[in-house]
N, C-alpha and C positions, 0 to 999 in steps of 0.2 A: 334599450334597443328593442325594436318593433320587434313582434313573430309573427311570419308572413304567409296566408294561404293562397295558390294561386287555382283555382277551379278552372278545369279543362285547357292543362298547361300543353297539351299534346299539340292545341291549333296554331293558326298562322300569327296570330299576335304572343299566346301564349307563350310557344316556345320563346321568342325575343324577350318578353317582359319580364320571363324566368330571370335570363340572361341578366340587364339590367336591373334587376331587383338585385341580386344577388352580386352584384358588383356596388352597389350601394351602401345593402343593410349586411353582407355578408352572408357564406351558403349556407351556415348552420342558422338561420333567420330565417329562412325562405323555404317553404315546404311547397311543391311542386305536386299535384294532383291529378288525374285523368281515369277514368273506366278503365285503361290498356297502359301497360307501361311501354314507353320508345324502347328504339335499341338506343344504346349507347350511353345513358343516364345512370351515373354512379355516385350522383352526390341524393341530396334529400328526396324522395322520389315515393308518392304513395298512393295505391288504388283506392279514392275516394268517387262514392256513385252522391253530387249533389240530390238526388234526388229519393235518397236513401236520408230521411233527414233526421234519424236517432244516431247514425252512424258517423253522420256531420253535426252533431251537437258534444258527441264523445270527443273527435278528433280536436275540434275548435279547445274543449278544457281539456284534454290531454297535454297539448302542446302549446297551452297559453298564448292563441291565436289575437290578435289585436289587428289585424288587416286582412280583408278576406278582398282579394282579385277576384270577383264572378266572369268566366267568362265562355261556360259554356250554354251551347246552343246550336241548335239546329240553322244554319243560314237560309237564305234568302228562293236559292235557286231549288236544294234541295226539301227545302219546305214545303212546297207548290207540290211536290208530290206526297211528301209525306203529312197532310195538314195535321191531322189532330196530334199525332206523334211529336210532331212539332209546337203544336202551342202547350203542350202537357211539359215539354220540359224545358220549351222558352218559358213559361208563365212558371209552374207550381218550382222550378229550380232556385229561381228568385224571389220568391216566396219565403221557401225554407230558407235561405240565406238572410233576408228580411228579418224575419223572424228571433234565427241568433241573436241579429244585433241588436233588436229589442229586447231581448231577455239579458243583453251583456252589453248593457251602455258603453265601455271602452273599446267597441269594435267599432273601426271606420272600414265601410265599405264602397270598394268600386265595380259598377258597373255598367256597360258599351250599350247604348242605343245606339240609331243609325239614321244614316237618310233615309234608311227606307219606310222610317216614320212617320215620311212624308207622304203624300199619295197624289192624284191627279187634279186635284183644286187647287192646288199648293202653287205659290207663284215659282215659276222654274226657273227664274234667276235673281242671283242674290238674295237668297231666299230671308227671309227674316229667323230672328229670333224664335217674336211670338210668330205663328199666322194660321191657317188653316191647316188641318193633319187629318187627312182621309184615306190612311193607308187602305189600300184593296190586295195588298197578298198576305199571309198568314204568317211570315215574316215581320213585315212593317205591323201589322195590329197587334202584334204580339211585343213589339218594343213601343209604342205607344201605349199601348197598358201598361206594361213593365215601368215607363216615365211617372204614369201617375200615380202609380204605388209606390213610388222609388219618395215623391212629395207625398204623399199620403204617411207613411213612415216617419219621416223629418214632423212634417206638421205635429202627426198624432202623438208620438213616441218618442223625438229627438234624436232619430236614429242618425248618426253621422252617414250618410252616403251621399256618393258623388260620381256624374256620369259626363259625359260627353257625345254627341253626333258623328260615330266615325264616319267617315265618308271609303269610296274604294281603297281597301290597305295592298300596297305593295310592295313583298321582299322578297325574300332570297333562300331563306334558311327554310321555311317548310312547304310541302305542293299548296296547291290551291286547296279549299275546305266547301266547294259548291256556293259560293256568293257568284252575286250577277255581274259583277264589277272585276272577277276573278280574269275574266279574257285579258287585262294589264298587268295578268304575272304570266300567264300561261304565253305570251306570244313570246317572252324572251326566251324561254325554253325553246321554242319550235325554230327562230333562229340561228340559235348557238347549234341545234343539231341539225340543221339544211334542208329543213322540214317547210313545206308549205303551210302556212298558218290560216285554219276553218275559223273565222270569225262569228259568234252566234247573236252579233249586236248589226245594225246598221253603220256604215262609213261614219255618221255625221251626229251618231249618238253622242252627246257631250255627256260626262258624268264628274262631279267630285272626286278628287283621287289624292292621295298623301303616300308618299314613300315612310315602311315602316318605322325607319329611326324617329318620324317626328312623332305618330303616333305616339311609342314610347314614352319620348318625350313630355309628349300633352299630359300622359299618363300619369306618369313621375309628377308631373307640376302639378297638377290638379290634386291631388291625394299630399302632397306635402306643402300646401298655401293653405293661410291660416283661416280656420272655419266662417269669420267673417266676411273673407274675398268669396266664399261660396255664395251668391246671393240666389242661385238656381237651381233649386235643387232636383227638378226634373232632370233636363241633361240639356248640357252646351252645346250651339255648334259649334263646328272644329274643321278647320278647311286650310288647304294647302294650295293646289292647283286644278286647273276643270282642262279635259282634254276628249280627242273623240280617236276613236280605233286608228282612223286615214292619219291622223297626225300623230300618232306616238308611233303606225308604224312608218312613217317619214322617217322619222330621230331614229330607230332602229336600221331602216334602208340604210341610212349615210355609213352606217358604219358594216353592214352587211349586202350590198348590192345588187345580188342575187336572191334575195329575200323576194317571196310572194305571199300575196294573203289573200284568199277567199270570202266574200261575205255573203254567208249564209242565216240571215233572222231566224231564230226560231221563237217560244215562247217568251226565253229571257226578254225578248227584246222589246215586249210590254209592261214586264218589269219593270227597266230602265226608262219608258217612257212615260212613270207613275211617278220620276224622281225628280229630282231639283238637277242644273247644270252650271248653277255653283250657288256659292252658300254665303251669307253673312256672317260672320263670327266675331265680329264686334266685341261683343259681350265677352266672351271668353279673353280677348284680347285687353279688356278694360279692366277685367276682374280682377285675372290672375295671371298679366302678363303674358300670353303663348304670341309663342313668335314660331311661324315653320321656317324651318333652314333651305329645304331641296323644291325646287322644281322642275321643268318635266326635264328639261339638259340635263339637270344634274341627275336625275331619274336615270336616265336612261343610262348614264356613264356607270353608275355606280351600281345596277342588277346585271348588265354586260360585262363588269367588270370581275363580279362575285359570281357570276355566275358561271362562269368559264372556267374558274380556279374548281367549282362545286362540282361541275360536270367534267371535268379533266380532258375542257377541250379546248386545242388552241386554235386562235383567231387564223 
């Protein structure tokens, strides 16, 4: 049975992937990481700083680690202010994780590039596989390095790791973490509470978006198909459904009436215009099978649904 590390399990994918990991491999399997511990975590739970990396090389042979989840990082939106802050521990966190797994050939690692990989050359629909990556925020260059070190490792060293393109993730269980793509969780909160919703994107921004069960998903299946369906070792894309602010809040209108939303551009909103408005993921579909389940219906039913139970408000 695996032993499983997951690095900055506190964020919005983390906390879910805890979850299913740990419904998987089981909870004494899965060691749970972050700078800060949450409330409320009473199973395996332990203040690991990635970038403290003698302290992460003890941890990993202490507890006969064989799966390290990397998945902390500074995002997208908040990066732009913070740059170097940012690529010091998007960049050297991955590294030191790198590293591990080269010195310990039975560690298979994963870890999240993104679209934001992508940058303003980039064809913005259907984006390919291979194509042009000109990322222009400290964000996006910082996971486009992250990709070719991720193959540079495999190449050099053999390292087992394996990543993916996440596109905007949306769920339920933790707030937003400052990505640009963050406005398609934040609107169902302002919703549910009869709140006028500040938009910081344009109406007709279209972006890549995947509800977080599939992510999951992707995730589960990519790290457990056998090393030969791996033929990328940079990172996959990974797509689900492409939508723009006017139209997901339509799908929330029908079911909230009185719903308004303001739109207000600010910076993000050049962000998002550096990104793809939706993705090919071909590849990942041929390789190793992914299939997404939800789209934007089913999106919307099912963060209205949990989200009302989360904030103890009824419809």
């Amino acid at each position: 049975m695996s032993n499983i590390l997951v690095i900055g399990a506190n964020g919005q994918l983390g906390s879910e992937l805890v979850i299913a990991l740990r419904n998987k491999f089981g909870s004494n399997h899965v060691w749970a990481t972050d700078i800060r511990k949450p409330q409320g975590y009473e199973e395996q739970f332990a203040l690991l700083d990635v970038m403290d990396a003698p302290a992460l090389h003890d941890f990993v042979q202490t507890h006969k680690i064989d799966q390290i989840y990397h998945l902390a990082a500074m995002l997208s939106a908040k990066a732009e202010q913070q740059p170097l802050a940012a690529w010091e521990l998007n960049m050297q966190g991955l590294l030191n994780v790198l590293e591990i797994a080269r010195q310990h050939p039975a560690i298979k690692v994963f870890w999240p590039s993104s679209i934001g990989a992508f940058g303003p050359s980039t064809p913005k629909d259907n984006t390919p596989q291979t194509t042009v990556m000109d990322p222009n925020t400290v964000y996006g260059i910082s996971k486009l390095a992250g990709e070719r070190w991720c193959q540079y490792y495999h190449e050099k060293y053999g390292v087992d790791v394996r990543s993916v393109r996440y596109p905007g993730l949306i769920g339920y269980r933790a707030l937003p973490g400052g990505g640009t793509t963050d406005y398609a969780v934040d609107i169902f909160y302002k919703a549910i509470q009869g709140e006028t919703f500040h938009c910081f994107l344009k109406a007709d921004t279209y972006l890549p978006m995947m509800y977080m069960d599939d992510a999951v998903q992707a995730t589960l299946q990519i790290m457990a198909a056998p090393a030969g369906q791996i033929k990328i070792r940079s990172s996959y894309n990974l797509a689900a459904m492409s939508f723009s602010p006017a139209e997901i809040y339509a799908g929330i209108k029908q079911h909230y009436p009185d719903f308004d939303i303001v739109y207000e551009p600010d910076y993000r909103q050049a962000i998002a215009d550096s990104w793809p408005r939706s993705i090919d993921d071909s590849a990942a579909r041929q390789h190793w099978g992914w299939q997404h389940a939800y789209g934007l219906e089913e999106l919307i039913e099912v963060m209205l649904e949990n989200l009302k139970i989360k904030l103890s408000v009824v419809n």
